[in-house]
C-alpha positions in Angstrom: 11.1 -18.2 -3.5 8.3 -17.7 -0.8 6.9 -14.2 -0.7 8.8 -14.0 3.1 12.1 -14.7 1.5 11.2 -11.9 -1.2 10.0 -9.6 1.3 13.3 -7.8 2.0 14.6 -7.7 -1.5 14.3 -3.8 -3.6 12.8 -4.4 -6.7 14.5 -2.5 -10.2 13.0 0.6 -11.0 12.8 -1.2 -14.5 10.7 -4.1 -12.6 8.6 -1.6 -10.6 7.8 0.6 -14.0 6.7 -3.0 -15.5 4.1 -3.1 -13.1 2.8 0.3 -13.6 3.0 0.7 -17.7 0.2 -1.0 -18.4 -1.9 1.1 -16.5 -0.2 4.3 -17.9 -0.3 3.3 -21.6 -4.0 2.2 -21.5 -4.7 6.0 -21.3 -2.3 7.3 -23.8 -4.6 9.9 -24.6 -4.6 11.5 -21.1 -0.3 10.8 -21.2 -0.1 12.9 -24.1 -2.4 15.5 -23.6 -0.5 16.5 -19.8 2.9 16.3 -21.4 1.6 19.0 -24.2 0.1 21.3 -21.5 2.7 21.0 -19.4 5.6 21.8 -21.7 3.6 24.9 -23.0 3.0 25.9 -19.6 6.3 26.1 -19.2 7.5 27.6 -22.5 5.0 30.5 -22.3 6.5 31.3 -18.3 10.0 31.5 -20.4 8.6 34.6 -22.3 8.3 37.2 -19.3 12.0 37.9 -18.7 12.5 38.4 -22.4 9.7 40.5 -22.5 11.3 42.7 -19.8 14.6 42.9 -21.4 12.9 44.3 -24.8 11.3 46.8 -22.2 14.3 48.0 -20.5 16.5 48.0 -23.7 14.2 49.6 -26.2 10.8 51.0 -24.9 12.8 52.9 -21.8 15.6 55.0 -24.3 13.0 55.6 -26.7 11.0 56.9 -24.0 8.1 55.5 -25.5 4.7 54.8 -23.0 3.1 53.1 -25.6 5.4 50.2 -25.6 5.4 50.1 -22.1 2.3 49.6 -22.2 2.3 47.4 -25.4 5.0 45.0 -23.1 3.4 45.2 -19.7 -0.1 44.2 -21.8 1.8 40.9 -23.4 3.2 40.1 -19.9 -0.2 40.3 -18.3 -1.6 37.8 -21.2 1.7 35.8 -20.8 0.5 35.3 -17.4 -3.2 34.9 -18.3 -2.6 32.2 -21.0 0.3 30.4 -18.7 -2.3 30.4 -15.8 -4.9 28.7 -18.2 -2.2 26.5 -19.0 -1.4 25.2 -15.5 -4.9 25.0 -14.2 -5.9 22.3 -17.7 -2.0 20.4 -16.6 -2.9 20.3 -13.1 -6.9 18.9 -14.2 -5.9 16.5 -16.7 -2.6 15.5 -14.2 -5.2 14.2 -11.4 -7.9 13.0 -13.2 -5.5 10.6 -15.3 -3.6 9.5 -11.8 -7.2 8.8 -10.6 -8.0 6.9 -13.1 -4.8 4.6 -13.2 -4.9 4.6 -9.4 -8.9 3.5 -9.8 -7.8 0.5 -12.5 -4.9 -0.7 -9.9 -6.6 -0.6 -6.7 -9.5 -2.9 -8.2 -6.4 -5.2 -9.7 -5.0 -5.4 -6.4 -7.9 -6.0 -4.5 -8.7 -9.0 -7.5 -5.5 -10.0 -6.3 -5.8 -10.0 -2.3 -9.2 -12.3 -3.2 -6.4 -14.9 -5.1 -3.7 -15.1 -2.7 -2.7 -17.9 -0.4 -4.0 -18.6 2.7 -0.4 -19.1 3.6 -0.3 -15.3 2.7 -3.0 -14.0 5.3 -1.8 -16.4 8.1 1.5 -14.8 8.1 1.2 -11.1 7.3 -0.9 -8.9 9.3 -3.6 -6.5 8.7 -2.1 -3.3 9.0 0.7 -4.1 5.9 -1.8 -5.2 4.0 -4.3 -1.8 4.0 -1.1 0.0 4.1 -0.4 -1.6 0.4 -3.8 -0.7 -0.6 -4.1 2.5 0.7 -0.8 4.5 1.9 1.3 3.0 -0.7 -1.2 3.4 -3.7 -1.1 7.0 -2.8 2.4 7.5 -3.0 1.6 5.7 -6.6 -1.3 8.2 -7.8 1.1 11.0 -6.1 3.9 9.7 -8.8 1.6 10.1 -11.6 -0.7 13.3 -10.8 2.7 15.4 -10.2 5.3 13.5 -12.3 5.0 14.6 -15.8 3.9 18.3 -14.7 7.4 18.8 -12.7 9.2 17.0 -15.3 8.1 19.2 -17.9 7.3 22.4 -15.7 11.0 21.6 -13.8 12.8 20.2 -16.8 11.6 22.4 -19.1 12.0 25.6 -17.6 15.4 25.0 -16.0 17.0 23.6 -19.4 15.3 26.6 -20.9 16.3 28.9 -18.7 19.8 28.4 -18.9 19.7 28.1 -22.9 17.9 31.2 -22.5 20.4 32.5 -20.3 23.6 31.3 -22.2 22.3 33.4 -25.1 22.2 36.7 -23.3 25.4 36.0 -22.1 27.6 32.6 -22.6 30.6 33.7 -19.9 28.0 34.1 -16.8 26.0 31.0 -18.2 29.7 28.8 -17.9 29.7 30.4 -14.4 26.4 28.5 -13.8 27.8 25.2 -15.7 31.0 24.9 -12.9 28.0 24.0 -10.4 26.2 21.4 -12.5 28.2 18.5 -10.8 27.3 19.6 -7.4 23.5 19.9 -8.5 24.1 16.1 -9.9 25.6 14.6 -7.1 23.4 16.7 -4.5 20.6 14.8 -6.4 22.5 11.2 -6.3 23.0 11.7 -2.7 19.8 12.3 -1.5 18.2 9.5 -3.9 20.3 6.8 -2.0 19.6 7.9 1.3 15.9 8.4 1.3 14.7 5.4 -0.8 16.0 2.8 1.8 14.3 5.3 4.9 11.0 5.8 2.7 10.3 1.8 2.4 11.2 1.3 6.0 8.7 3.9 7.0 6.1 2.9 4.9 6.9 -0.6 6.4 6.2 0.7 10.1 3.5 2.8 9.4 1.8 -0.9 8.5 2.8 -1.5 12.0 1.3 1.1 13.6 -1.9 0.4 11.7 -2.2 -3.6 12.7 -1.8 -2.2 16.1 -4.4 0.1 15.4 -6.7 -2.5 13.8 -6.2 -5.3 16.5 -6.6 -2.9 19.1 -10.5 -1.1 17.9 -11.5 -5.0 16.9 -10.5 -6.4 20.1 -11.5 -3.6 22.4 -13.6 -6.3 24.8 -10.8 -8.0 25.3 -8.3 -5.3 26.4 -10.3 -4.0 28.7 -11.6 -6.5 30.1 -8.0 -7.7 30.7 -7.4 -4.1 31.8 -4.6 -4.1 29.4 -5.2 -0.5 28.3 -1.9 0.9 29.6 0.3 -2.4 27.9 -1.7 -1.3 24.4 -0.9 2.4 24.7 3.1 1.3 25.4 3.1 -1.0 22.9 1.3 1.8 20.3 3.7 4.2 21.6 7.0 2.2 21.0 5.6 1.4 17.1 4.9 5.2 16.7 8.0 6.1 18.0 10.1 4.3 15.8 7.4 5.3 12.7 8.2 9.2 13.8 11.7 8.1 14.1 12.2 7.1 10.7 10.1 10.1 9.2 12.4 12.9 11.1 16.0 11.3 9.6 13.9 11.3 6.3 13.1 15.3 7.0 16.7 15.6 8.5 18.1 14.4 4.9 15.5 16.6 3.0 16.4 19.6 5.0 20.3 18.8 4.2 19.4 19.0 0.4 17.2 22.2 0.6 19.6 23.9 2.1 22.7 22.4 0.1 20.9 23.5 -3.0 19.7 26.7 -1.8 23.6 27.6 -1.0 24.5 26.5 -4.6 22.0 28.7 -5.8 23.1 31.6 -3.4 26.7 30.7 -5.0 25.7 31.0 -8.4 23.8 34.2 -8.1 26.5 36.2 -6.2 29.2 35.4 -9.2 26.4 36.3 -11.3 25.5 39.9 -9.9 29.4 40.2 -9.2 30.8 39.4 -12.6 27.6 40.4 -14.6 27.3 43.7 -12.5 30.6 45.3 -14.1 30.0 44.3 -17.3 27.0 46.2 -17.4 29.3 49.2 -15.9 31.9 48.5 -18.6 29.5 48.9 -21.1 30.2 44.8 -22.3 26.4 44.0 -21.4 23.2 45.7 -22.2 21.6 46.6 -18.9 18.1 44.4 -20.3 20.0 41.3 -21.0 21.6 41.4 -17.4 18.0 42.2 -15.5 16.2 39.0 -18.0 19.6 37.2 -16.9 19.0 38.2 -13.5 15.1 36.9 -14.0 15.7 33.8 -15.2 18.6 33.2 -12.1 15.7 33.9 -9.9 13.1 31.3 -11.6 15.9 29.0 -11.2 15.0 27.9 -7.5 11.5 27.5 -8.3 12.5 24.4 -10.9 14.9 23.2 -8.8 12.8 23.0 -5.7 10.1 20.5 -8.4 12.8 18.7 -9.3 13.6 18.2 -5.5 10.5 17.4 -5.0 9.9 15.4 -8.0 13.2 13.1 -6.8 11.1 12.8 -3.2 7.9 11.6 -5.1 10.0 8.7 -7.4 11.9 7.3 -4.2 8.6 7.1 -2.4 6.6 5.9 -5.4 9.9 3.3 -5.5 9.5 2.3 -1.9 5.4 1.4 -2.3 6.6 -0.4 -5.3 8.6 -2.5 -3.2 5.5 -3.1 -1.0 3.0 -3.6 -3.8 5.3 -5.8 -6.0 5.9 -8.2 -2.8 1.9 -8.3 -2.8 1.8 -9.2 -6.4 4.0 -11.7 -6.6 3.2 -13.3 -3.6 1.7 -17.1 -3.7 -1.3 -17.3 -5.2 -4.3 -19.2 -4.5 -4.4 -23.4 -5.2 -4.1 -23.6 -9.0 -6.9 -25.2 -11.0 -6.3 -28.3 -13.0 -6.2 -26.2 -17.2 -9.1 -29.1 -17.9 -10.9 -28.3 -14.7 -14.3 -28.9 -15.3 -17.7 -27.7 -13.3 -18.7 -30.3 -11.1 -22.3 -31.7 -11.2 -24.6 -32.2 -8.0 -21.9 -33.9 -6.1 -22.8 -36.6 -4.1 -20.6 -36.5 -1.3 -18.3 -39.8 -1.7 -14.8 -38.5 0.1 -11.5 -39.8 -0.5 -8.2 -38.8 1.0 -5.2 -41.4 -0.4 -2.1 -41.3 1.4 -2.9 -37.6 2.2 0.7 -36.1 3.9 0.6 -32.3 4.7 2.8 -29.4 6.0 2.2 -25.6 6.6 6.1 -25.1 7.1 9.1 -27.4 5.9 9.8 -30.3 8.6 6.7 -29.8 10.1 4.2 -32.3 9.6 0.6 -31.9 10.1 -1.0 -34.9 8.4 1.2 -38.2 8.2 0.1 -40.5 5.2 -3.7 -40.2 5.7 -6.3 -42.2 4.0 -9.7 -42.7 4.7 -13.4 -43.7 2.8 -16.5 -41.7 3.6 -19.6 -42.6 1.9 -22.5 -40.3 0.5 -24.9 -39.4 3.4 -22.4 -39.6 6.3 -22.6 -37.9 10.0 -18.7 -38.2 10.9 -17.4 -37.1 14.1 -13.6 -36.1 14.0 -11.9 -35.9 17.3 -8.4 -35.0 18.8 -6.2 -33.3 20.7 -4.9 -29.6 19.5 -2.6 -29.9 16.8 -3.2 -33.4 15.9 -4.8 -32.2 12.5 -8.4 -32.1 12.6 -8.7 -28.3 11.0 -5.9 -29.4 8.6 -8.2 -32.6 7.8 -11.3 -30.4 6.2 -9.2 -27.3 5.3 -7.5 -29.7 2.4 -11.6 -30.9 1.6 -12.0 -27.1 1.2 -8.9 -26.2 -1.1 -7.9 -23.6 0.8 -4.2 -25.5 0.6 -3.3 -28.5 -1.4 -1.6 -31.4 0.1 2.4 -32.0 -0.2 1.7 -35.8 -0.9 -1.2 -37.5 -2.1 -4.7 -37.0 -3.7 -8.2 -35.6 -2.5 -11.3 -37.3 -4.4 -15.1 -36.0 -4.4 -17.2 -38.8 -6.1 -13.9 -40.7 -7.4 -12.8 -37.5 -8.8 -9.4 -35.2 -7.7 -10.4 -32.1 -6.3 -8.0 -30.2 -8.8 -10.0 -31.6 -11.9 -13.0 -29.5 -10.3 -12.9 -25.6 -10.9 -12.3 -24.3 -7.4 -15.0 -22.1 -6.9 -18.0 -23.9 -8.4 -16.7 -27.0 -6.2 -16.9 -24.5 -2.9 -20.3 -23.7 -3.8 -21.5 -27.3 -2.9 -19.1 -27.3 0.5 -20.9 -25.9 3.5 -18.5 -24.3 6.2 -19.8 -23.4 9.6 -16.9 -22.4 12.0 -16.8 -22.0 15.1 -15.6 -18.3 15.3 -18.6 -17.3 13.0 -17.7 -14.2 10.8 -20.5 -11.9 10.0 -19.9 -8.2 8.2 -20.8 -4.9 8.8 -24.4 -5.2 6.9 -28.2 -6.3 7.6 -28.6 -10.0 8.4 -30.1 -10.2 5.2 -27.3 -9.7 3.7 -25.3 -12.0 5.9 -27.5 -14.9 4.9 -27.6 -14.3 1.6 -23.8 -13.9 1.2 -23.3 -17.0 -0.6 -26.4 -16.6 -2.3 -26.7 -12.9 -3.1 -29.9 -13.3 -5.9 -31.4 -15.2 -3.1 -35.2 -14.0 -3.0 -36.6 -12.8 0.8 -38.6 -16.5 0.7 -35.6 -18.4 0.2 -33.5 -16.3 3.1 -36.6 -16.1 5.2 -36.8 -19.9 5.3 -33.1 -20.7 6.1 -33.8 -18.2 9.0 -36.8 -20.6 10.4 -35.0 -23.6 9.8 -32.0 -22.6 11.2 -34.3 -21.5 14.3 -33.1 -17.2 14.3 -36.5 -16.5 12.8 -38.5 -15.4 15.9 -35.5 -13.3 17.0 -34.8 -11.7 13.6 -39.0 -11.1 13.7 -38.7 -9.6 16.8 -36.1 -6.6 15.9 -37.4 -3.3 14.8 -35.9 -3.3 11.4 -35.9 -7.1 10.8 -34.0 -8.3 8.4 -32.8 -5.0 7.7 -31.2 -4.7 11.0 -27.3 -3.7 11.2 -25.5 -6.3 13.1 -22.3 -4.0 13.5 -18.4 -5.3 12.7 -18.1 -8.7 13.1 -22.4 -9.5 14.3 -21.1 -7.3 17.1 -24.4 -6.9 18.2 -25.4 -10.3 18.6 -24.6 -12.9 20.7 -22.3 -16.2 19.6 -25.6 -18.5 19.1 -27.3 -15.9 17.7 -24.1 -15.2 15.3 -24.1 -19.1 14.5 -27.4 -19.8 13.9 -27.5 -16.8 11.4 -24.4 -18.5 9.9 -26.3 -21.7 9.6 -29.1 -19.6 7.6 -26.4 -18.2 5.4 -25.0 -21.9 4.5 -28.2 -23.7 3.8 -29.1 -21.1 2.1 -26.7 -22.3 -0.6 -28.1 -26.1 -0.2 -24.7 -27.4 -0.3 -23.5 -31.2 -0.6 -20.9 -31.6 1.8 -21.2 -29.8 5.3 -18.5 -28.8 7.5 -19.0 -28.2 11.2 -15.7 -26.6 13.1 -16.8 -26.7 16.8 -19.7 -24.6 15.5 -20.9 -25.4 19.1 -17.6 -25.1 21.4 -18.5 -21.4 23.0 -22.2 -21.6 23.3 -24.4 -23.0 26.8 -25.8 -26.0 26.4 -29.7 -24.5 26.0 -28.3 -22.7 22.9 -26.3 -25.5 21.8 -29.4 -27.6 22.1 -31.0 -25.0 19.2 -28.1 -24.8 17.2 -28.1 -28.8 17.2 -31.7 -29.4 16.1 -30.9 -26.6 12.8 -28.0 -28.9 11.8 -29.7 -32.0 12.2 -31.9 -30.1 9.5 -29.2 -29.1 7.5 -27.3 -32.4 7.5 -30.2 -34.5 6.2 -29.2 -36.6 3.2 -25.9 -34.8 3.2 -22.3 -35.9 3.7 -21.3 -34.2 6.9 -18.0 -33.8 8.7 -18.3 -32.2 12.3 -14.9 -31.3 14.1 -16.2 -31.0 17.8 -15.5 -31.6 21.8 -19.3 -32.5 22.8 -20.2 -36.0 24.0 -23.8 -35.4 22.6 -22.0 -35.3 18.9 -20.6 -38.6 19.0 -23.5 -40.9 20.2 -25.2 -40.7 16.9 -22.5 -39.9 14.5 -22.2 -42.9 12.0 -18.8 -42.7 12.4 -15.9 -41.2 14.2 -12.2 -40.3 13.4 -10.2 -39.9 16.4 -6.6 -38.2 15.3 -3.1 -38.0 17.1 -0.3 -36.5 15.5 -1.3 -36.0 12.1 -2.7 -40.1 12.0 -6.2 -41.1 12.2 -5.3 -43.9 15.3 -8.9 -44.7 15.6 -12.1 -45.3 13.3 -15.6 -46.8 14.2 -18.6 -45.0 15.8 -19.5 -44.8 19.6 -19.9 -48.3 20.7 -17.1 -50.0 19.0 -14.2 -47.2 20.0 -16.0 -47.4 23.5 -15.4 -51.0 24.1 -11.6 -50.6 22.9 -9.0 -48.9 24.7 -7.8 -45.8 22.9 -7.5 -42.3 22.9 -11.4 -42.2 22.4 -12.2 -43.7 25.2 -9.6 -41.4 27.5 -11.1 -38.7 25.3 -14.8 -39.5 26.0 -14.3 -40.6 30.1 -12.2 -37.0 30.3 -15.2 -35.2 28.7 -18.2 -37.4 30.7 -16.3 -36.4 34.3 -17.5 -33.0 33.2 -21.0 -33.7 33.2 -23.4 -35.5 35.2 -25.2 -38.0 33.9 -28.0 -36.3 34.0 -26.7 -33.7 32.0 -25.1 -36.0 29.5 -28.8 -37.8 29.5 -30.5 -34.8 28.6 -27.6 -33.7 25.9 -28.4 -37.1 24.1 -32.3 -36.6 24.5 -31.9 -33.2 22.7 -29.9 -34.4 19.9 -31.6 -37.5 19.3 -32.5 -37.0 16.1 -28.8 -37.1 14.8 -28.9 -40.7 14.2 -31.9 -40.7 12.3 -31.3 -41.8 8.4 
């Protein structure tokens, strides 16, 4: 089952509680300790109403101030000593739900580093934060408050009524008739809200993509003076987010009110029946007023365990969510006798190499190919016809449906994934830098990397003199995604950051497509550096990439149709040569004269 199929299925409570016990039980300790404050909390509040009833019923006809004062004393330290109570269950409750919150958040976030790409191409943004944030707040809200009102609610309203059936058993069975509409009230409301709290958490994810995409691709909306589309399109997601949350209040505000009526119920046949029993003599006058007391508590439970049902459906509904992130594909599995590869050389094999992102749709057909240590290869072809597929499968980010991958006539699953990425150089096209310096861009990879080591990657990769030239350097911020610096800029700091880690096997993705020619002509002479002595695969559209490549792989439909360098595919008719004539009408030939000229050091070996 793919984790889209298992998207719309509601997990067990059993299942979601699986996920969450270990977290709870590695702090037994903590567990314990709130469940003991809490219940004595709530066993010392019993006290006061009893305390009262000794007042009314023995200090008043004995006219004594002294025990007034002896019983108004022990109420104020009943409320002194409940107080303490609270404040230690309310402590202990939040610092352990931080702590197990802490412990999952870091799990999760282990775990968004291990899933598929399949995972991130088809969910968006805003449901993924909203699992890591929204959602685990719904699960630290579940554990700060759950054992408090259990014990606080539970406790005091079982107590209460055992407390109450002992000062009088006939107004307690009056109490009893209502239990089933208290049960079912609670049934009710469980089922309805559940179902309305996932789907809201669900759409609040919404609401935050839009969010997301809208702040990072602010450039793009207004300069397609879209703002008025985003702000409809924002609108309709919120409307149906506020949509969800009002029926949700709607049903909460039936139960309050439900409840509160039973309650009302309850306490009229109480005063009414209690009332002349006390006139008939068959009650003390105490009994009925501690009676009376603890029918007024009553509400104050009741409402925790309202609230307490609230907290478990939504805790249930971001179970759902989290559960469908944990148990959704993880990354390509590791061979169990996966070893760590030595110095690879760069020998490349794909045998009979067949690939699909979705069933029925083929990307690569039955590929195979030889590429030897120390080769410049050019791949070429149309959109779709495979090319990203073709070094994404090099990579391991997927693993094909047929076939096998070899590095130095060994399958890439008998390498451990990470240590084999290590020695494979990626530089993309749409270059990702983060919100740091560019020191710390370039020395992603390579984070113990000493300022020599980054500083030289800089000058080789010819962003040096600019770097040099900012007031803070290397220290300077470059903003979210190298905001603040233009695409060559952005890709020759990316070229820092990969030779930094002196990899093996270099992989260009139209690192060049969206940059003019001047800056392209800079770029070009850092990866001519870069790809010295290394096996390098360059996806690309320029006509100066193919003059000196050793070799180039033209692809159509998932098939490599074409294989030779320049002047063999050149002299043949084929899609190259449709390709290279389509891209050389572009250009004059002085232009195309001067592209080779700048890049003529790509052929040298």
């Amino acid at each position: 089952m793919s984790w889209l199929e298992n998207k719309e299925r509601v997990h067990s409570s059993k299942e979601i509680f699986a996920i969450l016990w270990p977290y709870l039980s590695n702090r037994i300790g903590f567990l314990i300790t709130v469940s003991i404050v809490s219940f004595l909390a709530a066993i010392i509040g019993l006290a006061t109403p009893l305390l009262i009833k000794q007042a009314i019923d023995t200090a008043i006809p004995m006219e004594s101030t002294t025990l007034i004062w002896i019983f108004g004393g022990a109420i104020l330290g009943v409320a002194l000593f409940g107080g303490v109570l609270q404040y230690f269950s309310r402590f202990y409750a939040a610092k352990f739900a931080q702590k197990v919150v802490y412990e999952l958040r870091n799990d999760i976030y282990k775990i968004l580093q291990q899933l598929s790409l399949e995972y991130y191409d088809e969910e968006n943004t805003g449901q993924i934060m909203t699992r890591v944030t929204t959602d685990l707040n719904a699960i630290q809200g579940f554990v700060s408050f759950t054992i408090r009102l259990i014990m606080n609610g539970a406790v005091f309203f079982i107590g209460s009524y055992v407390a109450m059936l002992v000062l009088s058993w006939k107004l307690g069975l009056i109490l009893v008739a209502l239990f089933p509409g208290f049960i079912w009230l609670i049934y009710w409301f469980s089922a309805k809200v559940r179902p309305l709290f996932y789907k809201a958490r669900t759409q609040f994810g919404e609401v935050t993509s839009i969010l997301q995409e809208n702040v990072t691709g602010t450039h793009v909306v207004r300069g397609f003076a879209q703002e008025k589309n985003e702000i409809i399109k924002f609108d309709e997601s919120n409307t149906k987010y506020r949509d969800l949350r009002i029926k949700t209040q709607v049903f909460r505000a039936i139960y309050f009110s439900t409840m509160t009526l039973l309650i009302g119920i309850g306490t009229t046949l109480v005063l009414t029946i209690g009332g002349r029993a006390v006139i008939r003599n068959e009650m003390e006058l105490g009994s009925f007023i501690a009676f009376l007391s603890y029918l007024a508590l009553l509400p104050g439970p009741t409402r925790q365990l309202t609230w307490l049902v609230g907290i478990i459906q939504r805790m249930l509904a971001s179970g759902d969510r989290i559960i469908e992130l944990i148990s959704a594909k993880r990354e390509v599995q590791e061979d169990p006798d996966a070893i760590n590869p030595p110095k690879l050389l760069g020998k490349i094999q794909y045998r009979n190499v067949s690939f699909e992102y979705e069933l029925g749709r083929a990307i690569l057909n039955n590929i195979s190919v030889s590429i030897h240590t120390g080769q410049k290869v050019v791949i070429l072809g149309g959109t779709g016809s495979g090319k990203s597929t073709f070094v994404n499968l090099l990579s391991r980010f997927y693993d094909p449906n047929e076939g096998t991958i070899q590095i130095d006539d060994i399958d890439l699953k008998k390498y451990k994934l990470k240590a084999m990425r290590k020695q494979i150089g990626l530089v993309l096209q749409e270059t990702y830098l983060f919100n740091a310096t560019i020191k710390e861009n370039i020395a992603f990879g390579k984070p113990d990397a000493k300022d020599e080591e980054i500083i030289q990657a800089a000058k080789i990769a010819k962003i040096h003199e600019f770097i040099a030239s900012l007031p803070e350097g290397y220290d300077s911020k470059v903003g979210d995604r190298g905001i603040t610096l233009s695409g060559g800029q952005k890709q020759r700091v990316s070229i820092a950051r990969t030779l930094l880690t002196d990899p093996s096997i270099l992989i260009f993705d139209d690192s060049t497509a969206s940059v003019d020619a001047e800056t392209e002509a800079q770029i070009q002479d850092a990866l001519d550096i870069l790809s010295k002595g290394r096996t390098t695969l360059i996806i690309s559209q320029r006509i100066s990439s193919v003059h000196y490549a050793d070799r180039i792989l033209v692809f159509e439909k998932g098939r490599i149709i074409q294989d030779g360098n320049h002047k063999k595919l050149i002299s043949e008719e084929g899609l190259y040569k449709e390709i290279y004539e389509t891209l050389a009408q572009s250009y004059s030939l002085d232009e195309i004269s001067k592209e080779i000229q700048e890049t003529k050091t790509w052929g040298d070996d």
